[in-house]
mmCIF file of the N, C-alpha and C atoms, coordinates in Angstrom:
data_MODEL
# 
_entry.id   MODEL 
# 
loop_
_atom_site.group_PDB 
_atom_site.id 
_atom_site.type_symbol 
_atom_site.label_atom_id 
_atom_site.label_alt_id 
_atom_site.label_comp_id 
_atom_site.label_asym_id 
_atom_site.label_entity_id 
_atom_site.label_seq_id 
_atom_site.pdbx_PDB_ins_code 
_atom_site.Cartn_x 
_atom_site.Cartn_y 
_atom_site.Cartn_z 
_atom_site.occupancy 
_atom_site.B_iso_or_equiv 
_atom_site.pdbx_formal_charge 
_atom_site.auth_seq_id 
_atom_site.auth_comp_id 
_atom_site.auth_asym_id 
_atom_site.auth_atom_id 
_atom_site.pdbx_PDB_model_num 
ATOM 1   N N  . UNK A 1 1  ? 0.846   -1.171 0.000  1.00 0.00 ? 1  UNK A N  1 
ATOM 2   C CA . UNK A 1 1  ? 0.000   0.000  0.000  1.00 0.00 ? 1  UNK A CA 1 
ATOM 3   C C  . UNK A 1 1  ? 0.892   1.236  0.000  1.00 0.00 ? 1  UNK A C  1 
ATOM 4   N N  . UNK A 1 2  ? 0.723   2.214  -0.424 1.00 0.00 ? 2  UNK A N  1 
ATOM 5   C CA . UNK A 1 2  ? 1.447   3.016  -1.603 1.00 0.00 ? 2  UNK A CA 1 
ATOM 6   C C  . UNK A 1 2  ? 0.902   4.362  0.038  1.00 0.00 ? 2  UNK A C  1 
ATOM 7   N N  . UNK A 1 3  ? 2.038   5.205  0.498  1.00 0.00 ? 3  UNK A N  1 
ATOM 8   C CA . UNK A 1 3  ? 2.153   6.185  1.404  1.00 0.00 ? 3  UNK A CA 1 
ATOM 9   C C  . UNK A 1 3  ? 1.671   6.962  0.787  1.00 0.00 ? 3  UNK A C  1 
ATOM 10  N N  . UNK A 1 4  ? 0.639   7.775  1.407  1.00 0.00 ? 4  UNK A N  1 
ATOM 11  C CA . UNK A 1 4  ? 0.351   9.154  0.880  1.00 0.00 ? 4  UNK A CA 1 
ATOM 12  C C  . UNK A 1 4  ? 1.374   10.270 1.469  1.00 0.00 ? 4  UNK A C  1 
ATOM 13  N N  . UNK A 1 5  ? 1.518   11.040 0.440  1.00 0.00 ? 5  UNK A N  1 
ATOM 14  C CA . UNK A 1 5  ? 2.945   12.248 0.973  1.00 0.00 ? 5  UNK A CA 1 
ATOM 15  C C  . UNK A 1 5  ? 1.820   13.257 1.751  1.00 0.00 ? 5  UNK A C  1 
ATOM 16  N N  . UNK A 1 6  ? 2.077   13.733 2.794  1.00 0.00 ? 6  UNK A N  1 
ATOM 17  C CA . UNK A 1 6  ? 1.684   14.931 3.696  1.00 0.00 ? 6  UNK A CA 1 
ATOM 18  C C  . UNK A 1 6  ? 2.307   16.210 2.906  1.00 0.00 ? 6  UNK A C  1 
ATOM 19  N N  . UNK A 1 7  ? 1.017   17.412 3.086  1.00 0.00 ? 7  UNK A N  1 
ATOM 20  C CA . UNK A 1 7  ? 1.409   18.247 2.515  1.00 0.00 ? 7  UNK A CA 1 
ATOM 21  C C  . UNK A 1 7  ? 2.535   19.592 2.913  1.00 0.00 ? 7  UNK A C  1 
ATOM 22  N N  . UNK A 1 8  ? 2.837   19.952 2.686  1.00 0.00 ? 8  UNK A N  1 
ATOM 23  C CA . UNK A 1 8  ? 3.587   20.905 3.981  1.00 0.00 ? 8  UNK A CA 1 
ATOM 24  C C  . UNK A 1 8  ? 2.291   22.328 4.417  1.00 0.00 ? 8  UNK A C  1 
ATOM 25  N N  . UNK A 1 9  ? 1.080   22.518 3.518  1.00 0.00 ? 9  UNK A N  1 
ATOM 26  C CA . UNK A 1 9  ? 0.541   23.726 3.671  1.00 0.00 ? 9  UNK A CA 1 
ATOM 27  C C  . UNK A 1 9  ? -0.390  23.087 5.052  1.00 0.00 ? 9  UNK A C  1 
ATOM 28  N N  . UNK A 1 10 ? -0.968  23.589 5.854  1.00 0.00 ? 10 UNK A N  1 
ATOM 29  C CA . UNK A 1 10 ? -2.046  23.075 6.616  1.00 0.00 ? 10 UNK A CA 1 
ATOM 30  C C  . UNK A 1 10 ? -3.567  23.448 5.615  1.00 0.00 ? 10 UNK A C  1 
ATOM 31  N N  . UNK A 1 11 ? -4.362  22.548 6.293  1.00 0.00 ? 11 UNK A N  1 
ATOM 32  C CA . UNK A 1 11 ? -5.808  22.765 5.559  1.00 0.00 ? 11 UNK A CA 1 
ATOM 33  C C  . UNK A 1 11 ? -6.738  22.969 6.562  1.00 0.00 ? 11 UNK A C  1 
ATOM 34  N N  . UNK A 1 12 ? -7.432  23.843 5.742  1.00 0.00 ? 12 UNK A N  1 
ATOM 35  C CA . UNK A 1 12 ? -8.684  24.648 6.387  1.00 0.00 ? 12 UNK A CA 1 
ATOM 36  C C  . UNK A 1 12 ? -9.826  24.230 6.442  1.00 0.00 ? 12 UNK A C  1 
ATOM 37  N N  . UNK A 1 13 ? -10.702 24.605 7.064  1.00 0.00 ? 13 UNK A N  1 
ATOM 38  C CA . UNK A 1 13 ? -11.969 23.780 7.518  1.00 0.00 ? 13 UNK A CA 1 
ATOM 39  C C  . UNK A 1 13 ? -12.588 24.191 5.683  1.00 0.00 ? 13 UNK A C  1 
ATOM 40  N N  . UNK A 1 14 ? -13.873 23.874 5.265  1.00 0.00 ? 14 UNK A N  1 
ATOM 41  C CA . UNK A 1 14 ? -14.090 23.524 4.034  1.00 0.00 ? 14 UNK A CA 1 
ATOM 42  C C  . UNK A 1 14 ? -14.830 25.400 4.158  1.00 0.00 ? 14 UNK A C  1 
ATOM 43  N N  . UNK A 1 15 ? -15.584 25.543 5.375  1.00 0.00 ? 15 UNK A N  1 
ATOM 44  C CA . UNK A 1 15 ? -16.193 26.818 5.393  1.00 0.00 ? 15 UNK A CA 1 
ATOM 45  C C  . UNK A 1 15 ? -15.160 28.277 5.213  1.00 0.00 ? 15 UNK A C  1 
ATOM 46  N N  . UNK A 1 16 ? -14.268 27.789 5.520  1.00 0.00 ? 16 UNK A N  1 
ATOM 47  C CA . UNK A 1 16 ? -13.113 29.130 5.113  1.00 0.00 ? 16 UNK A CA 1 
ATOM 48  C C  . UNK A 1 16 ? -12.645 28.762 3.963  1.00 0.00 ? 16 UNK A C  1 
ATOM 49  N N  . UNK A 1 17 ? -12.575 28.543 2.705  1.00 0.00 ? 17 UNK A N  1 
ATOM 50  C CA . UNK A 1 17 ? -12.295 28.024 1.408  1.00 0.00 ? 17 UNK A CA 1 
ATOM 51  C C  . UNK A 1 17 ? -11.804 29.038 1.532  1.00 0.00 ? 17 UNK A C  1 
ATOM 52  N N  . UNK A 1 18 ? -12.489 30.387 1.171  1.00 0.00 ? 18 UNK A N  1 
ATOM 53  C CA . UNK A 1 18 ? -12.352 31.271 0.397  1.00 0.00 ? 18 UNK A CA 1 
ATOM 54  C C  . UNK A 1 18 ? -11.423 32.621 0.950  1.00 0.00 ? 18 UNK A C  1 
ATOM 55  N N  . UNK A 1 19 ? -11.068 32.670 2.119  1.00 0.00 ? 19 UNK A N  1 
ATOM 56  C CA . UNK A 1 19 ? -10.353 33.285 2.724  1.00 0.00 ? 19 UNK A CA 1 
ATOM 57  C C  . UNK A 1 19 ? -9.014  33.210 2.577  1.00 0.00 ? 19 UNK A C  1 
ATOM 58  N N  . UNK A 1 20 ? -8.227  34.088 2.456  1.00 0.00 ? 20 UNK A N  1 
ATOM 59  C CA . UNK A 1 20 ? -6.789  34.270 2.556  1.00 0.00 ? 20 UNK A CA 1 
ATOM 60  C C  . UNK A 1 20 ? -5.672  33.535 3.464  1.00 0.00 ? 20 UNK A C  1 
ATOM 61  N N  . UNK A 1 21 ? -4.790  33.085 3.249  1.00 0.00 ? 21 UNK A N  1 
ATOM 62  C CA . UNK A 1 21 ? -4.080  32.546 4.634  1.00 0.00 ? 21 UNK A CA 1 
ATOM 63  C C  . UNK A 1 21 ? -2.279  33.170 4.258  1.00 0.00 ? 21 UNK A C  1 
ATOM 64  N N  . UNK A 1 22 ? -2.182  34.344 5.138  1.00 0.00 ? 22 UNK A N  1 
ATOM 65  C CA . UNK A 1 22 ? -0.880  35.042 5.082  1.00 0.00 ? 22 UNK A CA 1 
ATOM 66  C C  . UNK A 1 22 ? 0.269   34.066 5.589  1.00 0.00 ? 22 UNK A C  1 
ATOM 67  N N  . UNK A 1 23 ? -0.075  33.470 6.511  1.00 0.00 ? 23 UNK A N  1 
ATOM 68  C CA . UNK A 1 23 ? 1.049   32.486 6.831  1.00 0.00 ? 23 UNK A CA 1 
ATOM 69  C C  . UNK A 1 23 ? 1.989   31.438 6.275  1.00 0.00 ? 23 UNK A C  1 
ATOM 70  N N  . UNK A 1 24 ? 1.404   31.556 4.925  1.00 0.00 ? 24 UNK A N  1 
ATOM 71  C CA . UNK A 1 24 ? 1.744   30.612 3.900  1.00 0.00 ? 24 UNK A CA 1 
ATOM 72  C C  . UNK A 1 24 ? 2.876   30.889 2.738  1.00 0.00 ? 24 UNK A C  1 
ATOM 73  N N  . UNK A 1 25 ? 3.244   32.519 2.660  1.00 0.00 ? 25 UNK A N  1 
ATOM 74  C CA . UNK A 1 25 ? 3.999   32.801 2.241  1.00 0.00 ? 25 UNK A CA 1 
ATOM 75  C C  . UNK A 1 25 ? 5.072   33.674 3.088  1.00 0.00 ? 25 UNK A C  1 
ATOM 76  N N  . UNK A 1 26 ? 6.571   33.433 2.138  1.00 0.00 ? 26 UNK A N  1 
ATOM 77  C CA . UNK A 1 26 ? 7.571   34.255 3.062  1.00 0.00 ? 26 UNK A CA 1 
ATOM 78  C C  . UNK A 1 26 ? 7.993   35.681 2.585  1.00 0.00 ? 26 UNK A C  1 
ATOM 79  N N  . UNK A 1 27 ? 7.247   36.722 3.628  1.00 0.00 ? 27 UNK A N  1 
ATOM 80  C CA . UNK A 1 27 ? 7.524   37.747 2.582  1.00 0.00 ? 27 UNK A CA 1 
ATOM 81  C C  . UNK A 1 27 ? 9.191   38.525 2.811  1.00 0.00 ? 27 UNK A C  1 
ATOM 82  N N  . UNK A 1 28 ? 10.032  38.702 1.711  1.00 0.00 ? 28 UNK A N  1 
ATOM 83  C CA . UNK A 1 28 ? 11.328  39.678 2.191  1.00 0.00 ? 28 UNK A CA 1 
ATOM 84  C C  . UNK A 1 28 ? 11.391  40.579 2.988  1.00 0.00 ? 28 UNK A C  1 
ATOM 85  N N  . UNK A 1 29 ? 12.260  40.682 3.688  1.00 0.00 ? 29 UNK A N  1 
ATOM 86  C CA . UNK A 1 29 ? 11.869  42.207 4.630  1.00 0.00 ? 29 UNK A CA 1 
ATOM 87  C C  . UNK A 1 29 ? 13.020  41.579 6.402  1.00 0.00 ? 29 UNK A C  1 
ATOM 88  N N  . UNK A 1 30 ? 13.121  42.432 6.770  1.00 0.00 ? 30 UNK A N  1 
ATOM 89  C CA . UNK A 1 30 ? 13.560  42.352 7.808  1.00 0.00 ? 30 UNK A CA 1 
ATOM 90  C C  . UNK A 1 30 ? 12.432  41.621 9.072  1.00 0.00 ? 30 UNK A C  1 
ATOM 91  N N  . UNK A 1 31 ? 12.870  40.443 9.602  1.00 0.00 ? 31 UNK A N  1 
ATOM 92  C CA . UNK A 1 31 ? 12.089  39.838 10.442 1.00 0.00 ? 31 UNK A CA 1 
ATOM 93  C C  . UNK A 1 31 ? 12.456  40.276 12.014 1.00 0.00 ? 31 UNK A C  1 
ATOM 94  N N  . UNK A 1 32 ? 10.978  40.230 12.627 1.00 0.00 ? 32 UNK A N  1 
ATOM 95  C CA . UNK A 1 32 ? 11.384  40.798 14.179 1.00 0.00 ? 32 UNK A CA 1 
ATOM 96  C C  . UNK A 1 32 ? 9.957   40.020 14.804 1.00 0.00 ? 32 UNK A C  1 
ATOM 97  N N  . UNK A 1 33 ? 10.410  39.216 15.629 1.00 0.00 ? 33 UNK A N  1 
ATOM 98  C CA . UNK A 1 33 ? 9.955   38.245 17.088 1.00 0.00 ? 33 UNK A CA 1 
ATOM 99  C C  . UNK A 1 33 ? 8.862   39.226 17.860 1.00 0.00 ? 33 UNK A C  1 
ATOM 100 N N  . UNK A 1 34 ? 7.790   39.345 18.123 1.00 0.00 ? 34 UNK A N  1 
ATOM 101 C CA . UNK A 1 34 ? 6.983   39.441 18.841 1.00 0.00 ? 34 UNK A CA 1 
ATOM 102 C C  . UNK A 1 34 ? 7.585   39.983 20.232 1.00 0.00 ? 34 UNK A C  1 
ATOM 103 N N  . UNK A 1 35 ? 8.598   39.494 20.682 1.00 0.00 ? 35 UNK A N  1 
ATOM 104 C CA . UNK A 1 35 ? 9.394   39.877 22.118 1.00 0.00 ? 35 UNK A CA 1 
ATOM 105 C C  . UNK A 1 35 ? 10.276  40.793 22.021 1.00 0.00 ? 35 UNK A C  1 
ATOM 106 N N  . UNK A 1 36 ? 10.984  40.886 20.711 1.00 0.00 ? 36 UNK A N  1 
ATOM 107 C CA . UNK A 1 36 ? 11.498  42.022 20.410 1.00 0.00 ? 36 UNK A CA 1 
ATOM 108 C C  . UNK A 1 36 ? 11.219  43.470 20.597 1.00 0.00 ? 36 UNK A C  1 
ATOM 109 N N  . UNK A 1 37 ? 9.765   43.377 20.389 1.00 0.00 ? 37 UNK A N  1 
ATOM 110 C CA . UNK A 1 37 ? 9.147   44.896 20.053 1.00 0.00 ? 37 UNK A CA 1 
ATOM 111 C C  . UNK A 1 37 ? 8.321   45.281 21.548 1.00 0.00 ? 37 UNK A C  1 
ATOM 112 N N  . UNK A 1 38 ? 8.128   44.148 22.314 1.00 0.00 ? 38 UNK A N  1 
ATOM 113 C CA . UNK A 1 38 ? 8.082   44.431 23.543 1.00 0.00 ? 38 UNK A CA 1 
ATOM 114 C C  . UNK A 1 38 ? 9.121   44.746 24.225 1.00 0.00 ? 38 UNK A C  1 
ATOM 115 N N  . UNK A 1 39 ? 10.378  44.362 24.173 1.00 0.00 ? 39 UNK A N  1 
ATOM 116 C CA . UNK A 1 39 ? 11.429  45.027 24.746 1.00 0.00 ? 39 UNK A CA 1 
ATOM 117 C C  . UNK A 1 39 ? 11.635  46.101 24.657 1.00 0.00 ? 39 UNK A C  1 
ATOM 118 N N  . UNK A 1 40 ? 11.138  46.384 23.106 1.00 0.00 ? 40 UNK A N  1 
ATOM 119 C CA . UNK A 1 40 ? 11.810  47.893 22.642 1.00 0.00 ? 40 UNK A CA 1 
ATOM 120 C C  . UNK A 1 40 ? 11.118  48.978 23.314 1.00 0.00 ? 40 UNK A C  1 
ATOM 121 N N  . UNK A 1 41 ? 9.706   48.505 23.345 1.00 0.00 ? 41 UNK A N  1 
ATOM 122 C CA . UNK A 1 41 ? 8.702   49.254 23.960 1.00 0.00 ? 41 UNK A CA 1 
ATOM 123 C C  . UNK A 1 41 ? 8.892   49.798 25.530 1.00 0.00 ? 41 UNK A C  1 
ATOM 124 N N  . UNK A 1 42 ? 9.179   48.622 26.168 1.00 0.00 ? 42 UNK A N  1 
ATOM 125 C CA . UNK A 1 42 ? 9.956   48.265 27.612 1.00 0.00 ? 42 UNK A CA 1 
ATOM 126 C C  . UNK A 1 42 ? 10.846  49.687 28.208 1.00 0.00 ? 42 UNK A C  1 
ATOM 127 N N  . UNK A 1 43 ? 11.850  49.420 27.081 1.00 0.00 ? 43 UNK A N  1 
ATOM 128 C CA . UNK A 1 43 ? 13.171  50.344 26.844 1.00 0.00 ? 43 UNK A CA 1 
ATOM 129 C C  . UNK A 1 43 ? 12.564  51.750 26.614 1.00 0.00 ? 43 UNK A C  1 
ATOM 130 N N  . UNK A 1 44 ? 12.026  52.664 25.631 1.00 0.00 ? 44 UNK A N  1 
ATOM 131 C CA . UNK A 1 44 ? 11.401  53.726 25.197 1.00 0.00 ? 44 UNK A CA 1 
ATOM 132 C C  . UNK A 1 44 ? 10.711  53.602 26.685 1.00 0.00 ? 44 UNK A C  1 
ATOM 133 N N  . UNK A 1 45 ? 9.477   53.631 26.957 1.00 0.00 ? 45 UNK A N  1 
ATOM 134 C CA . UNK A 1 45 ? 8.753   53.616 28.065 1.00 0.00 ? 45 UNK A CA 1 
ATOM 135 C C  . UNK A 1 45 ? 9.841   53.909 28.933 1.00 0.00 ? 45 UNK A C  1 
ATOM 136 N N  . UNK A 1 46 ? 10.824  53.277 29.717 1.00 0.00 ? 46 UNK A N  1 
ATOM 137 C CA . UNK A 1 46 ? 11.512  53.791 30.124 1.00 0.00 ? 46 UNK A CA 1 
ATOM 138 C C  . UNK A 1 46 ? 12.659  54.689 30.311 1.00 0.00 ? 46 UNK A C  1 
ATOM 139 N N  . UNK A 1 47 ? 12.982  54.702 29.408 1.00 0.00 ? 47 UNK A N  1 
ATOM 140 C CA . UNK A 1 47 ? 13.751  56.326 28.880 1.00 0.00 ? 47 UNK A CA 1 
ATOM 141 C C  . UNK A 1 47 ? 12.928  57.387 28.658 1.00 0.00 ? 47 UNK A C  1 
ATOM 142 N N  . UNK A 1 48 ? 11.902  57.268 28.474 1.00 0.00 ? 48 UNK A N  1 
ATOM 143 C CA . UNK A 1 48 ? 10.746  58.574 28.803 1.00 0.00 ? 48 UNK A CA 1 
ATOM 144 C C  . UNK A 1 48 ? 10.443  58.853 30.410 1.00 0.00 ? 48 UNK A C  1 
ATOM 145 N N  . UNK A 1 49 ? 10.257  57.903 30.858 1.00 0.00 ? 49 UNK A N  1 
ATOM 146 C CA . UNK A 1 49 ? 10.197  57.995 32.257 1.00 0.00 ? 49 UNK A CA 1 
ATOM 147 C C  . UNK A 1 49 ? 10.928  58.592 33.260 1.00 0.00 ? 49 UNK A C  1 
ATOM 148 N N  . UNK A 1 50 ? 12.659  58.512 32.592 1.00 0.00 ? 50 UNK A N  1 
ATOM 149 C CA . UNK A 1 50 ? 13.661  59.086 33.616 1.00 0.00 ? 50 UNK A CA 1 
ATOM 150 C C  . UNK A 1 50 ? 14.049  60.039 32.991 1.00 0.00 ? 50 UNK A C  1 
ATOM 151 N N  . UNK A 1 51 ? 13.748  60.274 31.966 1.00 0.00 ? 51 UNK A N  1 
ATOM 152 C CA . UNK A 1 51 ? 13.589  61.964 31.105 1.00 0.00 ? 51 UNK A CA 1 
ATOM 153 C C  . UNK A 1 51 ? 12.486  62.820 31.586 1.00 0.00 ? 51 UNK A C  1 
ATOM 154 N N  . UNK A 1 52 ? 11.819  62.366 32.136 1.00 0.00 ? 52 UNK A N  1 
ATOM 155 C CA . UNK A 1 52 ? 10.774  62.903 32.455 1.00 0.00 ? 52 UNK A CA 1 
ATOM 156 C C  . UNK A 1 52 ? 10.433  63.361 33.990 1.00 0.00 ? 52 UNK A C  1 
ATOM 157 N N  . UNK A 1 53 ? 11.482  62.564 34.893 1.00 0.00 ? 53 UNK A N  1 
ATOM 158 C CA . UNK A 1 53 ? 11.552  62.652 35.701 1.00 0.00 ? 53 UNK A CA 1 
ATOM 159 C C  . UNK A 1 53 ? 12.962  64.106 35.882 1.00 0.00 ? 53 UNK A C  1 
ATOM 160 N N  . UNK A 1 54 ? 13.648  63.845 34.735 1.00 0.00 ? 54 UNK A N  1 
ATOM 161 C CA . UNK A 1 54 ? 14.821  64.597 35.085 1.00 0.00 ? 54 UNK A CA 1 
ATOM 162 C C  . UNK A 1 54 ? 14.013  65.905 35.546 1.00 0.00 ? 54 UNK A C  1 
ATOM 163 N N  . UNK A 1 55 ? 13.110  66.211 34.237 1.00 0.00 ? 55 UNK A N  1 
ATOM 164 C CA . UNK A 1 55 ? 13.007  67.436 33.396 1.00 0.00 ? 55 UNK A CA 1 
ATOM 165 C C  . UNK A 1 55 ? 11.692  68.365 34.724 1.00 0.00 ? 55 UNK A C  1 
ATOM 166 N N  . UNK A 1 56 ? 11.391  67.319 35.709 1.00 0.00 ? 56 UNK A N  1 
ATOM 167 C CA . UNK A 1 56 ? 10.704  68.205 36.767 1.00 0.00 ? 56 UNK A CA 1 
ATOM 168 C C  . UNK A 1 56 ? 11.791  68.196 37.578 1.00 0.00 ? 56 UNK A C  1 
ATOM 169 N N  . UNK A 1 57 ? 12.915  68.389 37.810 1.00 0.00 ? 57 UNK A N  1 
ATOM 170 C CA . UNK A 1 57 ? 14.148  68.605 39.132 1.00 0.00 ? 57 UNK A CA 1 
ATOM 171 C C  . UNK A 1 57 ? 14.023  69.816 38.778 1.00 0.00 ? 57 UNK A C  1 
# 
């Protein structure tokens, strides 16, 4: 009995046919992690904070 090959895309329920799925392609561009941009945020947030603190002495 002859293996069926698995696909690499995942499949969608039959009711979303028609919908888009972004995850499926790789687009060029500079990539950045979800945790990244919370750090960065982290960082800013806090350099406003002790700038801000300076700037009432």
């Amino acid at each position: 009995m002859a293996k069926k090959v698995k696909k690499e895309t995942a499949e969608l329920p039959p009711a979303r046919a028609g919908l888009l799925r972004f995850w499926d392609e790789e687009a060029p561009g500079i990539k950045v992690k979800p945790d990244h941009i919370l750090y960065a945020c982290g960082i800013v947030a806090a350099i406003l904070a002790i700038l801000h603190a300076m700037a009432s002495l």
